[in-house]
C-alpha positions as CSV (number, residue, x, y, z in Angstrom):
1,X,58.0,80.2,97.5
2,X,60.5,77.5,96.9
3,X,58.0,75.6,95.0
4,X,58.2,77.7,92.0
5,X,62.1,77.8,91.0
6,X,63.6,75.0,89.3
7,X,65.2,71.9,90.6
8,X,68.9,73.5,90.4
9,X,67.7,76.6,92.2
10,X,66.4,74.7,95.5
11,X,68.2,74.1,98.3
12,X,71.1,75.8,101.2
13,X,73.2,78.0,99.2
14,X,70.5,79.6,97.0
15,X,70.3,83.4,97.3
16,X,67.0,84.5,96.3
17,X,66.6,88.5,95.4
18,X,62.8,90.1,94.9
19,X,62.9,92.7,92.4
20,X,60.3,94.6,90.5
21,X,59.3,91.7,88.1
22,X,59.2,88.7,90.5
23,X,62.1,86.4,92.1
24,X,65.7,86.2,90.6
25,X,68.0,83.4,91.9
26,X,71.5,82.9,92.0
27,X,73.7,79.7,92.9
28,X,76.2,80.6,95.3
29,X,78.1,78.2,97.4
30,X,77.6,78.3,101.1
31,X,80.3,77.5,103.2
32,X,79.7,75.9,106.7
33,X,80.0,77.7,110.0
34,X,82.3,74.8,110.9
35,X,84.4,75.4,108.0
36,X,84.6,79.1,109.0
37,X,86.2,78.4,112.8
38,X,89.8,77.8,111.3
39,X,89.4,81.1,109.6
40,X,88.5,83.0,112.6
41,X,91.4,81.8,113.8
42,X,93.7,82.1,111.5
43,X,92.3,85.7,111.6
44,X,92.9,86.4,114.7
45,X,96.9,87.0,113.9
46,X,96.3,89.9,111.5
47,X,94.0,91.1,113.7
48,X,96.1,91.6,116.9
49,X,98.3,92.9,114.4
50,X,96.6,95.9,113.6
51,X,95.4,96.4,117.1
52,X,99.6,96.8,118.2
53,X,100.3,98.8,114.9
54,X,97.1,101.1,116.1
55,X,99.5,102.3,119.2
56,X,102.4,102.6,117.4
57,X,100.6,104.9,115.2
58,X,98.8,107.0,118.5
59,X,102.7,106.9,119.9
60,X,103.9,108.7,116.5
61,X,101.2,110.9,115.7
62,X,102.3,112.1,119.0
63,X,105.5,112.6,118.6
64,X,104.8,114.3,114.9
65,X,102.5,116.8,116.7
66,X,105.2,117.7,118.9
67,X,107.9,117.8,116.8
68,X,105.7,120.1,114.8
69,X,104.8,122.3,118.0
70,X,108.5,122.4,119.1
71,X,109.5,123.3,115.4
72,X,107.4,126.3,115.6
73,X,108.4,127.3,118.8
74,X,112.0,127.2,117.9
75,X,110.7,129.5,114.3
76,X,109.2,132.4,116.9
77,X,112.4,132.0,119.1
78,X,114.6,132.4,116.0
79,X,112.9,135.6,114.4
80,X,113.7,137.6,118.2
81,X,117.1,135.8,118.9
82,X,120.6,137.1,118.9
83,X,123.0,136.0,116.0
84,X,125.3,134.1,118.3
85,X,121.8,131.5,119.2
86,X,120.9,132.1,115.2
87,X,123.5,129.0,114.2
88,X,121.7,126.6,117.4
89,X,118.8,127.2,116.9
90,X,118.3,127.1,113.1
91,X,120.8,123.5,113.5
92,X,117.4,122.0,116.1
93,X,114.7,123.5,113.4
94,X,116.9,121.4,110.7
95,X,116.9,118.1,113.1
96,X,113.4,118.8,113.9
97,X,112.6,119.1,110.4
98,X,114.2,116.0,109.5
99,X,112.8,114.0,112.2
100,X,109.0,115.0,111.2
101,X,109.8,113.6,107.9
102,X,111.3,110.5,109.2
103,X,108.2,110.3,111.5
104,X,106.0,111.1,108.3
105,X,107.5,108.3,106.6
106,X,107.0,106.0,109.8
107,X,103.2,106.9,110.0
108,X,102.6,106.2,106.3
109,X,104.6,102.5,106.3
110,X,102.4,101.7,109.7
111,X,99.2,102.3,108.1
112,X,100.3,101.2,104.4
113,X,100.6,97.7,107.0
114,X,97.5,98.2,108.5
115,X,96.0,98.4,105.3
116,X,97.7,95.5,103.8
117,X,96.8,93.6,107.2
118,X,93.3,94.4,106.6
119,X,93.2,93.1,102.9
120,X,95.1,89.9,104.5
121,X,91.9,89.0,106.7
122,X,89.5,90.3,103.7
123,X,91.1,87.6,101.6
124,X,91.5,85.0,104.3
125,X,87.5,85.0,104.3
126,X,87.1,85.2,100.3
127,X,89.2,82.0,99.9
128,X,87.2,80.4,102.7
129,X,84.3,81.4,101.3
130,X,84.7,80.7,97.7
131,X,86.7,77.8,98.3
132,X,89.8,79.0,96.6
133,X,93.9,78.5,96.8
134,X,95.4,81.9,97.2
135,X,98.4,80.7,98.8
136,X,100.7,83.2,97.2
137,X,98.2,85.9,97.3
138,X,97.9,85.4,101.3
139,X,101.6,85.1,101.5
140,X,102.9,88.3,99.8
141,X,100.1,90.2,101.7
142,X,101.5,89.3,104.3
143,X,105.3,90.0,103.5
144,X,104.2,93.0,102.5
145,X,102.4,93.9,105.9
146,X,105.6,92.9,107.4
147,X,107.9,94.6,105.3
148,X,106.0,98.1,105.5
149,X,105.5,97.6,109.3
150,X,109.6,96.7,109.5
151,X,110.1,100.0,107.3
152,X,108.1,101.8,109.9
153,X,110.0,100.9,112.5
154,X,113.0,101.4,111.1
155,X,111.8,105.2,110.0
156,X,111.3,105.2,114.2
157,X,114.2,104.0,115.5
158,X,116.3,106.4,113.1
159,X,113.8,109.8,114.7
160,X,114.5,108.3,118.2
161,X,118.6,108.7,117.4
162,X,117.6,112.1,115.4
163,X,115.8,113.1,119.0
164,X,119.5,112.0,120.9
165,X,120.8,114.2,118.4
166,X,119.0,117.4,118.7
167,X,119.3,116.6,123.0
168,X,123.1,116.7,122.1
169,X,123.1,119.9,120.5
170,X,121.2,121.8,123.5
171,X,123.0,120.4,125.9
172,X,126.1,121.2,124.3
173,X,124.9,124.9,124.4
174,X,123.7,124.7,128.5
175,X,127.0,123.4,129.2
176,X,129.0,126.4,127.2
177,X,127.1,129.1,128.7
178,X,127.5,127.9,132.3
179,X,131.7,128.1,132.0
């Protein structure tokens, strides 16, 4: 089969494609497997990365269901409360309502990262396999990943004091009907 292609189209590397009117060949480049072990490797950073930004996202899908939950709880305790718990309750929906963005914002950052993560290893294997100097590329990928996942976080820590907040106000209320 081999026989019948020209010298340049002989050899590793050649991709040969059968189509309706006989044999169509293509130069590509092959790459080595041993000159693909230092990009596993190197892979295997982004990689762990989106496995730990995976639970971060199952911990705030979580908390975004609940908040949602609790939020409409609170809407069914407000349409059959007295006036004086109106002012409480309707200042928890507010928290609440903030914290779901916040948490919103959190989720979309985390998998904005995941995302850029995944483009990280996509081009990691490109370069290897083209044989190509992305440096920059590869570096502001991954900036990026870590910029969106520290936004994320940030997003989280600010629900987490929202939370404190909303804990505060109830409390507050316990502690004044029990005098």
């Amino acid at each position: 089969m081999n026989d019948n292609l020209p010298p340049a189209a002989r050899g590793p590397g050649i991709l040969l494609i059968r189509v309706r009117w006989g044999l169509v060949w293509a130069s590509m480049p092959s790459t080595p497997v041993r000159e693909l072990i230092p990009v596993l490797q190197v892979a295997i950073g982004p990689v762990i990365l989106i496995s730990g930004v995976g639970l971060l996202l199952l911990t705030l899908t979580n908390r975004y269901g609940r908040t949602i939950d609790r939020s409409r709880q609170l809407m069914a305790e407000l349409r059959e409360c007295s006036e004086a718990d109106r002012q409480r309750l309707q200042g928890q929906i507010e928290i609440l309502y903030r914290r779901a963005r916040l948490i919103r914002l959190s989720i979309l950052l985390a998998g904005v990262s995941v995302l850029l993560a995944s483009l990280l290893i996509i081009v990691l294997f490109l370069t290897a396999l083209w044989k190509l100097e992305v440096g920059l590329l590869l570096s502001l990928l991954f900036i990026a990943c870590m910029v969106s996942l520290s936004g994320s976080l940030v997003a989280f820590i600010r629900d987490i004091n929202l939370s404190l907040g909303a804990l505060k106000l109830e409390l507050g209320h316990r502690k004044a009907g029990s005098s």
